[in-house]
N, CA, C and O atoms as a GROMACS GRO file, in nm:
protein
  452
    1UNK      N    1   7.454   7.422   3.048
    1UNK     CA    2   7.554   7.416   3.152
    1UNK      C    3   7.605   7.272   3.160
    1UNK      O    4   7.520   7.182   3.165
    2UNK      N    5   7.758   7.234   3.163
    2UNK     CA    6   7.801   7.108   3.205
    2UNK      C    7   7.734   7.080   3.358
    2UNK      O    8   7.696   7.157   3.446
    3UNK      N    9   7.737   6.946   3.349
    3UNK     CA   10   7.676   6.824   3.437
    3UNK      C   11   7.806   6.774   3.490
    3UNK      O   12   7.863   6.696   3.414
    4UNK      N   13   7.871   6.800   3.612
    4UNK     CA   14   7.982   6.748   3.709
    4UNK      C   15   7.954   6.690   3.761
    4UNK      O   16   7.891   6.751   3.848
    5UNK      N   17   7.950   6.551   3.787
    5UNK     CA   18   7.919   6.454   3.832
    5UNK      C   19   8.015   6.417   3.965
    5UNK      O   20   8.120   6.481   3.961
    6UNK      N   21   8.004   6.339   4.068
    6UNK     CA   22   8.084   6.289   4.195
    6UNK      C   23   8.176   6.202   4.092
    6UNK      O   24   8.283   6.258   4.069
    7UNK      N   25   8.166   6.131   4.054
    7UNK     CA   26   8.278   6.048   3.937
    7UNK      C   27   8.372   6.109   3.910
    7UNK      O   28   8.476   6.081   3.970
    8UNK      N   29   8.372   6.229   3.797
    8UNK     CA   30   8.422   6.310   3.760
    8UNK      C   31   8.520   6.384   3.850
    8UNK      O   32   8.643   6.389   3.843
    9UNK      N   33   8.408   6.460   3.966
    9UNK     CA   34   8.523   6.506   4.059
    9UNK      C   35   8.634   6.440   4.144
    9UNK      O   36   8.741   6.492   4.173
   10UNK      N   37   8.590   6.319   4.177
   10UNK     CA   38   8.700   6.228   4.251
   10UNK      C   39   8.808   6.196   4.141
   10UNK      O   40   8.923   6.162   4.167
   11UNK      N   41   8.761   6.211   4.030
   11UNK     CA   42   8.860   6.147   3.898
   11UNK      C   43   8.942   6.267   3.925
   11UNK      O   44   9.060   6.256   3.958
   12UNK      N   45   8.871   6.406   3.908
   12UNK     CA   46   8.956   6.524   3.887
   12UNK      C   47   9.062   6.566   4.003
   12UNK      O   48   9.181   6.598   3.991
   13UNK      N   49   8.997   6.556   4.099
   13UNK     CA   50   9.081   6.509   4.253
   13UNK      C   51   9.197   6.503   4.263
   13UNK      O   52   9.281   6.572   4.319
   14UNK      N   53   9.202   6.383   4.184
   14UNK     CA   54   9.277   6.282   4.212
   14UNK      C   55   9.400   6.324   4.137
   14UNK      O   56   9.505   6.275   4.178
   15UNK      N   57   9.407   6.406   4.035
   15UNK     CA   58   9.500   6.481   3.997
   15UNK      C   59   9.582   6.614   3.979
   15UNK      O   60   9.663   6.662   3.900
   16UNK      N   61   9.502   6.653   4.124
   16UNK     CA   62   9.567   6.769   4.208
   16UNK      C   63   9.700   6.765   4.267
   16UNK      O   64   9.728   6.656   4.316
   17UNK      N   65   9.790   6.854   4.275
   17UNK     CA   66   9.899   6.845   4.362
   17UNK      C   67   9.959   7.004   4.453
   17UNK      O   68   9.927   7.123   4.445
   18UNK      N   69  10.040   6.941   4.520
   18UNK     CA   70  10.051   7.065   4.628
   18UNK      C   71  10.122   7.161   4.537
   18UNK      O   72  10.172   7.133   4.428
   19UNK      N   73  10.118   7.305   4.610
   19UNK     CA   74  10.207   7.432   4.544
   19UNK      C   75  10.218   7.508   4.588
   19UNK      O   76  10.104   7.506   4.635
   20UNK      N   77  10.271   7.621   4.639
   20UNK     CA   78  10.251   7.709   4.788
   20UNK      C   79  10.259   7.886   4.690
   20UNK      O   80  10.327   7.939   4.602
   21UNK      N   81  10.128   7.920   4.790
   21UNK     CA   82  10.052   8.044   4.781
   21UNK      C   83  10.183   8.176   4.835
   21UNK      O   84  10.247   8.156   4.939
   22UNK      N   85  10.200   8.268   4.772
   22UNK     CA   86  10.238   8.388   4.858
   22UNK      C   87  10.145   8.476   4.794
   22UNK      O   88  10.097   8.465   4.682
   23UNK      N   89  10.122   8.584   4.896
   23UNK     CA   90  10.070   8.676   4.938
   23UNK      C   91  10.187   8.782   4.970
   23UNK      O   92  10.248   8.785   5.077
   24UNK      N   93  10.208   8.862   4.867
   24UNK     CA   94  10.267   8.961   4.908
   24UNK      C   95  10.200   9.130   4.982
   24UNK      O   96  10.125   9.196   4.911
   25UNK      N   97  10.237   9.180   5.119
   25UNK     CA   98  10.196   9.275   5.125
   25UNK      C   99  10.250   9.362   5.137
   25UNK      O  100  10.371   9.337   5.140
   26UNK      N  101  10.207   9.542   5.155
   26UNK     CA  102  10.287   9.635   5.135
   26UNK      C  103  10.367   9.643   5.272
   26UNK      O  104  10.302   9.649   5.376
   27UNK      N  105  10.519   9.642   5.277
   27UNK     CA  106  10.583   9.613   5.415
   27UNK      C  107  10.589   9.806   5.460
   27UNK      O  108  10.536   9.906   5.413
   28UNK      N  109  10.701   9.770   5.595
   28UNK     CA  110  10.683   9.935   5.635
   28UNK      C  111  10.753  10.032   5.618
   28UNK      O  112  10.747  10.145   5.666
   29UNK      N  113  10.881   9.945   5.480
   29UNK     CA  114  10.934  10.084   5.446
   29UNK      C  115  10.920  10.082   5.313
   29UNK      O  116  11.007  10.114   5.232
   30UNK      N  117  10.778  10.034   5.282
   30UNK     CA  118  10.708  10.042   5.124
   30UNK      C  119  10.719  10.226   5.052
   30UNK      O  120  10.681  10.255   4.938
   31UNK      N  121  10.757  10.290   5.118
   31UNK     CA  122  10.802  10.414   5.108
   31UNK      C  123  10.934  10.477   5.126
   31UNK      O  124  10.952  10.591   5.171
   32UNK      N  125  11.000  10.416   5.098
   32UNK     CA  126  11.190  10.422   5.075
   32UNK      C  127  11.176  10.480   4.952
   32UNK      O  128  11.096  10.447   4.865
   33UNK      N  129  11.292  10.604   4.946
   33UNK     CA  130  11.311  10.683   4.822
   33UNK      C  131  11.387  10.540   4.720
   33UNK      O  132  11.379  10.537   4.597
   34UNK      N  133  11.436  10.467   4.778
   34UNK     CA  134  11.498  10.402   4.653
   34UNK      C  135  11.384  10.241   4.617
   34UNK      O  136  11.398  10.153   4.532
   35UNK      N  137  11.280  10.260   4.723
   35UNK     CA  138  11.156  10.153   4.672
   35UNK      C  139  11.172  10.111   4.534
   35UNK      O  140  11.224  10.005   4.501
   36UNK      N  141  11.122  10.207   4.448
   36UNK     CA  142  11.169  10.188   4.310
   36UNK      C  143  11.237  10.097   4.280
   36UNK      O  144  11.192   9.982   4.271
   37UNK      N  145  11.342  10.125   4.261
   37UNK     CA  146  11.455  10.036   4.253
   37UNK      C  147  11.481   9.898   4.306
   37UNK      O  148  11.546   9.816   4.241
   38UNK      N  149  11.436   9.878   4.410
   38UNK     CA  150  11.441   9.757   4.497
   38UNK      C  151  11.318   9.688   4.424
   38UNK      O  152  11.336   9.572   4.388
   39UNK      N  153  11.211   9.739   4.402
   39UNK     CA  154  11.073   9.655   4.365
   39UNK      C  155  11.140   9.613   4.223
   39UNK      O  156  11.160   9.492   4.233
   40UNK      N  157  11.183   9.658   4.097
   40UNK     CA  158  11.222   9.643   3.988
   40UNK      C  159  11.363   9.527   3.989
   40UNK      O  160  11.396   9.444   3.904
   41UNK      N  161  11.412   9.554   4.094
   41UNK     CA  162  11.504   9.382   4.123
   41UNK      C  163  11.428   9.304   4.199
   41UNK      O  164  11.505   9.263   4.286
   42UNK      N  165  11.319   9.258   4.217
   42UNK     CA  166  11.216   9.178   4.293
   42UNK      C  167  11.172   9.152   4.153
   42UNK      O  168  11.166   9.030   4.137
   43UNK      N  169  11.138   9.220   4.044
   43UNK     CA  170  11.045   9.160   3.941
   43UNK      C  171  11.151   9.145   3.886
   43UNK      O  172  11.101   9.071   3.802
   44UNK      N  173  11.290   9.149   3.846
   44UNK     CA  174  11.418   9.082   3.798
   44UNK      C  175  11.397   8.923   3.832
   44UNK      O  176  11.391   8.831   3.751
   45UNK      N  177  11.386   8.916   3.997
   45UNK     CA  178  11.351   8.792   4.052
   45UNK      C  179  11.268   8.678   3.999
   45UNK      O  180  11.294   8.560   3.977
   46UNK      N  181  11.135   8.772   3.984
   46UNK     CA  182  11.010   8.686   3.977
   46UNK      C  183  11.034   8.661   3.826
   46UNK      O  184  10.968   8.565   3.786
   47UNK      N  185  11.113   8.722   3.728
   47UNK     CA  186  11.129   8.694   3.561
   47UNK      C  187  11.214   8.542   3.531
   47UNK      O  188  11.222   8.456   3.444
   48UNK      N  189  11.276   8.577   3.680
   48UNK     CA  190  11.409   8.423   3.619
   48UNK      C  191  11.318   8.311   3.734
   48UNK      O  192  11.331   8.190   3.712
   49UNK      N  193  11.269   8.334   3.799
   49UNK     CA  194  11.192   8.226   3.832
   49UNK      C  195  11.061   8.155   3.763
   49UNK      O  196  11.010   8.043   3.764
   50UNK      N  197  11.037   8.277   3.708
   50UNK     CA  198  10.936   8.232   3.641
   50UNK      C  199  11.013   8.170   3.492
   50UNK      O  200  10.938   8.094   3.432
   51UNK      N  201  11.152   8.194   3.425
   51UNK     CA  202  11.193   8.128   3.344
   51UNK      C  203  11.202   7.984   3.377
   51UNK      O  204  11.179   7.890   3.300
   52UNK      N  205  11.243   7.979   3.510
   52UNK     CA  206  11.346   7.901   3.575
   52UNK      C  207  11.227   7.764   3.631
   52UNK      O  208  11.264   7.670   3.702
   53UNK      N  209  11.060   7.783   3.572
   53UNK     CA  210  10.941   7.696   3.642
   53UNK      C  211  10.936   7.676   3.784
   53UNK      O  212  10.876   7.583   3.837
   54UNK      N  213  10.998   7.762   3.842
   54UNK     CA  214  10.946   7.767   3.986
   54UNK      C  215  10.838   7.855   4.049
   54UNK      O  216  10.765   7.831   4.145
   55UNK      N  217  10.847   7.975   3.963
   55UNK     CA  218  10.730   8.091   3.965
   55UNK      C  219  10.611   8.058   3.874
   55UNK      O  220  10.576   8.154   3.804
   56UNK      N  221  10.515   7.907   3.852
   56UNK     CA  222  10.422   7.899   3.765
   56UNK      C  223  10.340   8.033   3.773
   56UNK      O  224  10.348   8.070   3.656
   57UNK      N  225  10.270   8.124   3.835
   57UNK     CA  226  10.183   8.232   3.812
   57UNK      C  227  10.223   8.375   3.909
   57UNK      O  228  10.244   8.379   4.030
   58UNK      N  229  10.223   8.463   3.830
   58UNK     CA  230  10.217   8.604   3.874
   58UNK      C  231  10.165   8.710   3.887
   58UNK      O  232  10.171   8.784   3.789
   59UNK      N  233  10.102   8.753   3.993
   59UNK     CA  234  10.011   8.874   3.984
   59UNK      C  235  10.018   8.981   4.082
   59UNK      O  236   9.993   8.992   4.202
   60UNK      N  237  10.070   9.070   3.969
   60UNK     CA  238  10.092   9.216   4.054
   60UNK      C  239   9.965   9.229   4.136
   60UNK      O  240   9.881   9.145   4.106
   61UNK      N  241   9.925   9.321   4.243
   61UNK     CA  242   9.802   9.348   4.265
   61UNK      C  243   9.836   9.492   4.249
   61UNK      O  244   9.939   9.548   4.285
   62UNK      N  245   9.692   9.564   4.166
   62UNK     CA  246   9.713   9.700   4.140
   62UNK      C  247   9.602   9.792   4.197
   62UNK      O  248   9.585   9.912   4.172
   63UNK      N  249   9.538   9.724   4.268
   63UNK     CA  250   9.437   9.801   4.349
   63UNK      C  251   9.529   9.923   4.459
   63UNK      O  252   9.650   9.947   4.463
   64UNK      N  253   9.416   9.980   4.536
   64UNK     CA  254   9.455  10.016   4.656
   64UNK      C  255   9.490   9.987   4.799
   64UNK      O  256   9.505  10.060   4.897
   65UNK      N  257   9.495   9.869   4.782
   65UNK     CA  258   9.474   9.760   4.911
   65UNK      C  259   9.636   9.732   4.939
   65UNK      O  260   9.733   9.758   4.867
   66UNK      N  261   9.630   9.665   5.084
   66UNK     CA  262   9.769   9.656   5.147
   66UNK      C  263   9.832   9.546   5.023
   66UNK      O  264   9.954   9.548   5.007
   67UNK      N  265   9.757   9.463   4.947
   67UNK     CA  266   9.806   9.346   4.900
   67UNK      C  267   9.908   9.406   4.775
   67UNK      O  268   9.886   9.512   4.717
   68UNK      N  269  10.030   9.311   4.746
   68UNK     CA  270  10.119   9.408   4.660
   68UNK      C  271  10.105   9.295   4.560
   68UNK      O  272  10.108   9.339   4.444
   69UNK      N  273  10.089   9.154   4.569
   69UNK     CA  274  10.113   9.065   4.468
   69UNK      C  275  10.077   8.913   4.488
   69UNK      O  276  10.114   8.877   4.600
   70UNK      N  277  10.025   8.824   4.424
   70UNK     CA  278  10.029   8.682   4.460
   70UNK      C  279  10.077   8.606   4.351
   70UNK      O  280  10.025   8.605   4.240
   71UNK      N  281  10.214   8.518   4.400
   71UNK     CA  282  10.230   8.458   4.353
   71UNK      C  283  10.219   8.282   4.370
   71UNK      O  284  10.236   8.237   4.483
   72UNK      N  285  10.184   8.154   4.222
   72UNK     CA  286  10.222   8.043   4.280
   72UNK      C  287  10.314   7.979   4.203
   72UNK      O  288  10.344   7.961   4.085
   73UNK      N  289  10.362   7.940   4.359
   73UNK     CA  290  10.516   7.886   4.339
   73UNK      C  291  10.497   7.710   4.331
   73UNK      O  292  10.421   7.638   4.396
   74UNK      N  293  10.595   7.676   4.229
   74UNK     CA  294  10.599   7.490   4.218
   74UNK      C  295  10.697   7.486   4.268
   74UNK      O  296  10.805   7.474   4.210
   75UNK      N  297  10.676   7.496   4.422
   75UNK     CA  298  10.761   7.445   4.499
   75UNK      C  299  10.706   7.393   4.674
   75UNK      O  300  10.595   7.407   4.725
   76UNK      N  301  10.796   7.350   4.717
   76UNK     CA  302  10.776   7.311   4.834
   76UNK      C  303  10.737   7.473   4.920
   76UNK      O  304  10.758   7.580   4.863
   77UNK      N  305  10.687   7.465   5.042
   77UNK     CA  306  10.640   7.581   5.137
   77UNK      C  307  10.811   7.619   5.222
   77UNK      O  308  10.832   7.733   5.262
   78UNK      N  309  10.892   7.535   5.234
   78UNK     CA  310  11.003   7.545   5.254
   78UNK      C  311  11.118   7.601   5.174
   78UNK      O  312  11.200   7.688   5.207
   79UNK      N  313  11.107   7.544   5.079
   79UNK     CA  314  11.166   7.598   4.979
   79UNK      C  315  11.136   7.787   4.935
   79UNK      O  316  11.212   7.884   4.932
   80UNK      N  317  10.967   7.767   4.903
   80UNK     CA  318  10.936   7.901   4.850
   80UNK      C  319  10.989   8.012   4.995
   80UNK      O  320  11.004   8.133   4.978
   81UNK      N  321  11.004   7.968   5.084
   81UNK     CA  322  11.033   8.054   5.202
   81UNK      C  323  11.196   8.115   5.226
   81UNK      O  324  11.248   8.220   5.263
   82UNK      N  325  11.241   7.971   5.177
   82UNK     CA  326  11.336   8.036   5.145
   82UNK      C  327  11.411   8.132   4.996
   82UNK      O  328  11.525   8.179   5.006
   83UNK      N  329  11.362   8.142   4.917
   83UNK     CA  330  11.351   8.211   4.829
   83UNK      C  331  11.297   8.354   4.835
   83UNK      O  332  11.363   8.452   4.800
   84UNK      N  333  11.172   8.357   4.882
   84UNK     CA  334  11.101   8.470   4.946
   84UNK      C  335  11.231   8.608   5.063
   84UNK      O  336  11.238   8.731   5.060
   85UNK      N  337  11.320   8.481   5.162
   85UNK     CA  338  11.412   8.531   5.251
   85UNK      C  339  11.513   8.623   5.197
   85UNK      O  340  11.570   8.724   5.237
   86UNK      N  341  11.512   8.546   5.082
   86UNK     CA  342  11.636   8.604   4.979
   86UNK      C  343  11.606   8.758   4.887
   86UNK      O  344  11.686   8.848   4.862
   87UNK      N  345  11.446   8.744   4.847
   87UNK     CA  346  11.462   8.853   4.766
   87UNK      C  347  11.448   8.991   4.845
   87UNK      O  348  11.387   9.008   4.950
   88UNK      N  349  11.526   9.097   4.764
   88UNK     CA  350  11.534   9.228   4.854
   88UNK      C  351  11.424   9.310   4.836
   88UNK      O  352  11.450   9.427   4.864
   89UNK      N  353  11.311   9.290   4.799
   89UNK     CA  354  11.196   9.377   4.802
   89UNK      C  355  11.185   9.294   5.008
   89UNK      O  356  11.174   9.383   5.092
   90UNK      N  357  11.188   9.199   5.045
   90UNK     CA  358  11.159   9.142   5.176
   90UNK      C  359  11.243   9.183   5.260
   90UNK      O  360  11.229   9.202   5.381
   91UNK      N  361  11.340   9.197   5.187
   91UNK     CA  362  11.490   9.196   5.283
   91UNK      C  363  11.493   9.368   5.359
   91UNK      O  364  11.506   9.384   5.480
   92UNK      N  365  11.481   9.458   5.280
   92UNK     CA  366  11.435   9.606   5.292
   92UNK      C  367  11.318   9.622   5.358
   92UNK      O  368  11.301   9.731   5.413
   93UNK      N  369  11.235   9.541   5.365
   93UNK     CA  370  11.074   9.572   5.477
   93UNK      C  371  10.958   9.614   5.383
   93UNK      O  372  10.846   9.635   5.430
   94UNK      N  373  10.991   9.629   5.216
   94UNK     CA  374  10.994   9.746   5.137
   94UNK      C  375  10.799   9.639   5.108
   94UNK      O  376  10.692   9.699   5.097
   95UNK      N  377  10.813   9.493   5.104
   95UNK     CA  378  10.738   9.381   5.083
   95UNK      C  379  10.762   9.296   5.238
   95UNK      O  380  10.861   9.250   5.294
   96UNK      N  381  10.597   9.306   5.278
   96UNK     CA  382  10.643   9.154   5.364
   96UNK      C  383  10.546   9.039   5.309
   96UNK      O  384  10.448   9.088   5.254
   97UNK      N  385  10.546   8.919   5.309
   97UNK     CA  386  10.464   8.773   5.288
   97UNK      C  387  10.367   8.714   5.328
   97UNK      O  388  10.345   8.765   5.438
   98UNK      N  389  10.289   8.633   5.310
   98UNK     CA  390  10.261   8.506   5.384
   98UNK      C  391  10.271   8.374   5.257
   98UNK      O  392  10.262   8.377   5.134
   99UNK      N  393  10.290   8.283   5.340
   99UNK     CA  394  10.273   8.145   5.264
   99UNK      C  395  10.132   8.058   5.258
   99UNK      O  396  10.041   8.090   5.334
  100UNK      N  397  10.122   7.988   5.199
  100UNK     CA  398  10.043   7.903   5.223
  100UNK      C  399  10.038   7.786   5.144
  100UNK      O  400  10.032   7.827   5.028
  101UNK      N  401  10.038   7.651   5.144
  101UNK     CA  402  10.010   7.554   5.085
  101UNK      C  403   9.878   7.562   4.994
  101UNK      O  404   9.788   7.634   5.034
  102UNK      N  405   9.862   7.493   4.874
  102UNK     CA  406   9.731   7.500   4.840
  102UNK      C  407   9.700   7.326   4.722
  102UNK      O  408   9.806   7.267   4.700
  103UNK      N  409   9.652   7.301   4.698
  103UNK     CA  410   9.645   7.203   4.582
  103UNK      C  411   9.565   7.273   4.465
  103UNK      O  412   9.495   7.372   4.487
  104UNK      N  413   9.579   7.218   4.344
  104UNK     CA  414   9.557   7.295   4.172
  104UNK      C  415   9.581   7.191   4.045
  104UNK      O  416   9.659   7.101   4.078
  105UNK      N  417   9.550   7.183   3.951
  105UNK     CA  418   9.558   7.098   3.871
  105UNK      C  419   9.718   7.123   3.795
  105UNK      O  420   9.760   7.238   3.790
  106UNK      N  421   9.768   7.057   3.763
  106UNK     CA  422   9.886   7.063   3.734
  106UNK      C  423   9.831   7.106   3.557
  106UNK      O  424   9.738   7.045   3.504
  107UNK      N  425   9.891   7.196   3.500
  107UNK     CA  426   9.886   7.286   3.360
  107UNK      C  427   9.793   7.386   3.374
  107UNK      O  428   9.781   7.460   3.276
  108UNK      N  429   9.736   7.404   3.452
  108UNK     CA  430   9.638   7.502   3.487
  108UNK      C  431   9.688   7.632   3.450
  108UNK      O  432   9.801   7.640   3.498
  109UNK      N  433   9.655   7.749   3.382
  109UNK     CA  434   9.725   7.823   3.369
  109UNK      C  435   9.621   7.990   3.356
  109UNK      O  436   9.509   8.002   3.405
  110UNK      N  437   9.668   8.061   3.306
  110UNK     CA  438   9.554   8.172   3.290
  110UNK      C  439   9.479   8.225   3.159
  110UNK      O  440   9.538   8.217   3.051
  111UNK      N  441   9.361   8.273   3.165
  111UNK     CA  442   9.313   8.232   2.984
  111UNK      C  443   9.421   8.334   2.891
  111UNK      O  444   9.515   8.394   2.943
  112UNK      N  445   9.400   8.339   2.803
  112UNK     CA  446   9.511   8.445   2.701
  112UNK      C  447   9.372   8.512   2.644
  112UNK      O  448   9.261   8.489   2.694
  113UNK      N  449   9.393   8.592   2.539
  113UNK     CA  450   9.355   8.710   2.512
  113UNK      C  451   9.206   8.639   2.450
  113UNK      O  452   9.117   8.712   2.404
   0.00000   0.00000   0.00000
């Protein structure tokens, strides 16, 4: 097992930066005949943001749970809020949010296959 030392971690620390958390959950008209449709221009959304490096990570949630998705955003908590305002999975009730600030290592990413 690696040996993490207090050194190390203040070193590692030290090269954290902010990025804000959403939490998407299932909103209350997550059952609209045209849901469908509305969720599939929400992941239209999350494709050009995520081209666009503002959407660094994406995750559907596919359980059974109220949670529909978390994404993190390289952006300000202001910013991602307003973005969030805009897309129509929110706008329809179909998805509602929360935010949250968080800090993360900058390249951090998810393992591949």
């Amino acid at each position: 097992m690696t040996t993490i030392t207090d050194k190390y971690m203040r070193q590692m620390s030290a090269t954290t930066r902010n990025y804000c958390i959403v939490i998407l959950k299932s909103g209350p008209n997550r059952h609209r005949e045209d849901a469908g449709k509305i969720i599939w221009e929400h992941g239209r959304k999350n494709y050009q943001l995520r081209a666009e490096g503002v959407l660094a990570i994406v995750c559907p949630v596919t359980d059974d749970s109220d949670v529909a998705g978390i994404g993190i955003f390289n952006a300000s908590v202001e910013h991602t809020q307003k973005i969030m305002e805009e897309d129509p999975a929110i706008q329809t009730g179909i998805l509602t949010y929360e935010l949250h600030t968080c800090r993360s290592f900058p390249g951090d990413s998810l393992p591949g296959v």
